[in-house]
KOLLUM-21050 format. One record per residue: residue number from 1; x, y, z of N, C-alpha, C in turn; residue in one letter. Coordinates in nm, 4 decimals. Layout:
BEGIN
NUM | X | Y | Z | X | Y | Z | X | Y | Z | a
...
***
This chain:
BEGIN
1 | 15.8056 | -0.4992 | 4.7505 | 15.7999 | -0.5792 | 4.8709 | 15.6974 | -0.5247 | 4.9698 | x
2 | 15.7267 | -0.4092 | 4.9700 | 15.5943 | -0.3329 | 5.1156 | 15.4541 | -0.3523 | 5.0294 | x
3 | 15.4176 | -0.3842 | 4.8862 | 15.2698 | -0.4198 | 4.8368 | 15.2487 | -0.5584 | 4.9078 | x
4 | 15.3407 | -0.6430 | 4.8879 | 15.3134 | -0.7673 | 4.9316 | 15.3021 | -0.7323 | 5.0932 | x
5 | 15.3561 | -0.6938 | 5.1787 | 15.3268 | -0.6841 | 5.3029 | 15.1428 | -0.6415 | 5.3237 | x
6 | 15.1442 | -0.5622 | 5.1997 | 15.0160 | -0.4516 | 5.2476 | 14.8741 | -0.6259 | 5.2348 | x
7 | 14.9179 | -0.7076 | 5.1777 | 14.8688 | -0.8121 | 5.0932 | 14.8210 | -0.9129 | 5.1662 | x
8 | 14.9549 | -0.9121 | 5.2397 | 14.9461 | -1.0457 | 5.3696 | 14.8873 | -1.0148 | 5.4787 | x
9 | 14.8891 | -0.8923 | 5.5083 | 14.8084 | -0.8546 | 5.5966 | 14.6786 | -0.8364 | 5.6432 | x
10 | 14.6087 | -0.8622 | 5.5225 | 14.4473 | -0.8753 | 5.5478 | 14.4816 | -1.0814 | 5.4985 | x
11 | 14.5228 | -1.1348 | 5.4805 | 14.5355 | -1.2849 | 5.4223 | 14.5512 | -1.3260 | 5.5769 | x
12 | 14.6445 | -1.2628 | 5.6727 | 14.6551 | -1.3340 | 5.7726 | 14.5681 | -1.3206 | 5.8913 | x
13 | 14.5397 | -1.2129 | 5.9183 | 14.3598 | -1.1264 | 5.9615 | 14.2534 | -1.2619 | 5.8870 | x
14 | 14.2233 | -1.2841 | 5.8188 | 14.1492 | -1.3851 | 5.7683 | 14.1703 | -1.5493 | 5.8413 | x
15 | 14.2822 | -1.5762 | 5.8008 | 14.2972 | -1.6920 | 5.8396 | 14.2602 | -1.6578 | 6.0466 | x
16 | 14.3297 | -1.5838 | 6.0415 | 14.3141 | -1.5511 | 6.2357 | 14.1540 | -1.5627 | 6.2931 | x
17 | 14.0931 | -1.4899 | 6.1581 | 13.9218 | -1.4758 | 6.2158 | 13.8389 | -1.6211 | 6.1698 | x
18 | 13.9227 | -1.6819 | 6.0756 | 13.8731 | -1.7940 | 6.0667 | 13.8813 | -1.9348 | 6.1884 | x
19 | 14.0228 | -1.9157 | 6.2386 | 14.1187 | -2.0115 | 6.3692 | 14.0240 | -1.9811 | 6.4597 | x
20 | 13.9842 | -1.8268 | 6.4803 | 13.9018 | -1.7871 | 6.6012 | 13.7550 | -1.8596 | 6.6025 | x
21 | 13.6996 | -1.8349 | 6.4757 | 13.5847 | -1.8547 | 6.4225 | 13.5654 | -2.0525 | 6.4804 | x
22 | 13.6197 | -2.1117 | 6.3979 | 13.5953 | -2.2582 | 6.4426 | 13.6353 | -2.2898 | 6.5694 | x
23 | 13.7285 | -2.2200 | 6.6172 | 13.7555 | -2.2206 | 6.8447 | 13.6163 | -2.1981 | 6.8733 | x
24 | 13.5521 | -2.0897 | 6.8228 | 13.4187 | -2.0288 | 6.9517 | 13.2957 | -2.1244 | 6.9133 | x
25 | 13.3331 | -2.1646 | 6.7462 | 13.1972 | -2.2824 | 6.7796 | 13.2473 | -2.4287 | 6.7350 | x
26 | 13.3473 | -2.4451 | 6.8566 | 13.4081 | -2.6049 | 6.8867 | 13.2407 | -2.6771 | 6.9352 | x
27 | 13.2462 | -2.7755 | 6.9561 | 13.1773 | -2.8257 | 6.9652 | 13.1152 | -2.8359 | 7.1422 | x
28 | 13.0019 | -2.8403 | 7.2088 | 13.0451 | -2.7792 | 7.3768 | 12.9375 | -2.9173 | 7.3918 | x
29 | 12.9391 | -2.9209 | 7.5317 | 12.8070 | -2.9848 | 7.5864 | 12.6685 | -2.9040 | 7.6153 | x
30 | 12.5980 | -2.9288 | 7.5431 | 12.4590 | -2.9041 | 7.6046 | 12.3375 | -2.9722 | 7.6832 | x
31 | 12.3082 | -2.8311 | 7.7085 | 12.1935 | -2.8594 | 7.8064 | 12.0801 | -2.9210 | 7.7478 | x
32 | 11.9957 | -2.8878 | 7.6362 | 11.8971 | -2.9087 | 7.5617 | 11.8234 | -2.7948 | 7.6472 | x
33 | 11.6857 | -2.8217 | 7.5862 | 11.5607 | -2.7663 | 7.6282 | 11.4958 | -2.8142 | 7.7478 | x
34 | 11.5022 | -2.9284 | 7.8330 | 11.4266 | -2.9718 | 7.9267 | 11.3969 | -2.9259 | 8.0390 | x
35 | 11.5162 | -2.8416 | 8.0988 | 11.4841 | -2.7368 | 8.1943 | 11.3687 | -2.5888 | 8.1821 | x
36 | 11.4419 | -2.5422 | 8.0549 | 11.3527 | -2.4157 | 8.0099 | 11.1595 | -2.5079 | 8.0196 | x
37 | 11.1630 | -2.6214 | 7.9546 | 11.0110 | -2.6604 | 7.9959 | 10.9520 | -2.6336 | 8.0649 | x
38 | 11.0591 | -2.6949 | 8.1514 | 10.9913 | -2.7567 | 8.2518 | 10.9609 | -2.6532 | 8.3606 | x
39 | 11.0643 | -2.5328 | 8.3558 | 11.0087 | -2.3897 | 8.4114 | 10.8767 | -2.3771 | 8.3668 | x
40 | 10.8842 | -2.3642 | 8.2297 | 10.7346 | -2.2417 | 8.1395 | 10.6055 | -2.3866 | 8.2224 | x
41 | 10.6686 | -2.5059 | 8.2456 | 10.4976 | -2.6083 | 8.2464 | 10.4872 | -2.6111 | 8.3847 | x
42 | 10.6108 | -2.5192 | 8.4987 | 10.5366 | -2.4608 | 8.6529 | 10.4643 | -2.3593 | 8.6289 | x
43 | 10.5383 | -2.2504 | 8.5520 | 10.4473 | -2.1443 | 8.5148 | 10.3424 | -2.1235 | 8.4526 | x
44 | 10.2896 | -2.2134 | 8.3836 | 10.1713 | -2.2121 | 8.3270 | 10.0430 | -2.2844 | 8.4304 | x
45 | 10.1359 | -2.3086 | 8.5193 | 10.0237 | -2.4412 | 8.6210 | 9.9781 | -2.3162 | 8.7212 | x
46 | 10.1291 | -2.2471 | 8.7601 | 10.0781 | -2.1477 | 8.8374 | 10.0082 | -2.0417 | 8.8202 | x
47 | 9.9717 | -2.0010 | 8.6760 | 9.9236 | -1.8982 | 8.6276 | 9.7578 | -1.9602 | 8.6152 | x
48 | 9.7611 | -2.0840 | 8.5732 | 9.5906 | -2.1515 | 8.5568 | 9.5372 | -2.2018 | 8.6981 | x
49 | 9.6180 | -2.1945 | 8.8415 | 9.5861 | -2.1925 | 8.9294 | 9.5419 | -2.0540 | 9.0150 | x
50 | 9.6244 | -1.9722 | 8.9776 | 9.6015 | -1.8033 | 9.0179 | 9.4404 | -1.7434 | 8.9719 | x
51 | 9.4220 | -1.7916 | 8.8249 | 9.3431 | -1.7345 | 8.7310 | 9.1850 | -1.7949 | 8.7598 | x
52 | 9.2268 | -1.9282 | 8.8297 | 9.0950 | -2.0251 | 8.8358 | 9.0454 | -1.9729 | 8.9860 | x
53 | 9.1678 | -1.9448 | 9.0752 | 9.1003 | -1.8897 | 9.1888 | 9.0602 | -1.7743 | 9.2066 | x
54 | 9.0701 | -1.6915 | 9.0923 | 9.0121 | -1.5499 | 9.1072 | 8.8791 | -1.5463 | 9.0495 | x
55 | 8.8380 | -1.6494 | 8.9846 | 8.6901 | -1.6625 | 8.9072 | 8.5880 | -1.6747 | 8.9945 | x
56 | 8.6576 | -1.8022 | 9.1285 | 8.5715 | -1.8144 | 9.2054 | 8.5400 | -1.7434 | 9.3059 | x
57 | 8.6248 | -1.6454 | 9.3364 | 8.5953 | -1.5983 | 9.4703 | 8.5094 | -1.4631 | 9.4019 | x
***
């Protein structure tokens, strides 16, 4: 009887990390990408504006 205990005990550890496993990637709302863009396409405006005014002066 205590083999079978020793048995179930990694069987139920499994199933637990599995219950956990499909909870943490339920399905969520996302954001997408449109923000992160739309940062990097200020930053790139501001960086080709910085860069263009240092040529000229």
């Amino acid at each position: 009887m205590a083999a079978l205990a020793w048995l179930l005990i990694p069987l139920l550890a499994a199933v637990a990390a599995g219950l956990w496993g499909s909870w943490a990637n339920r399905t969520r709302r996302t954001r997408g990408d449109g923000p992160e863009l739309d940062g990097y396409a200020r930053f790139r405006e501001a960086m080709e504006k910085q860069s263009s005014g240092a040529r000229g002066a």
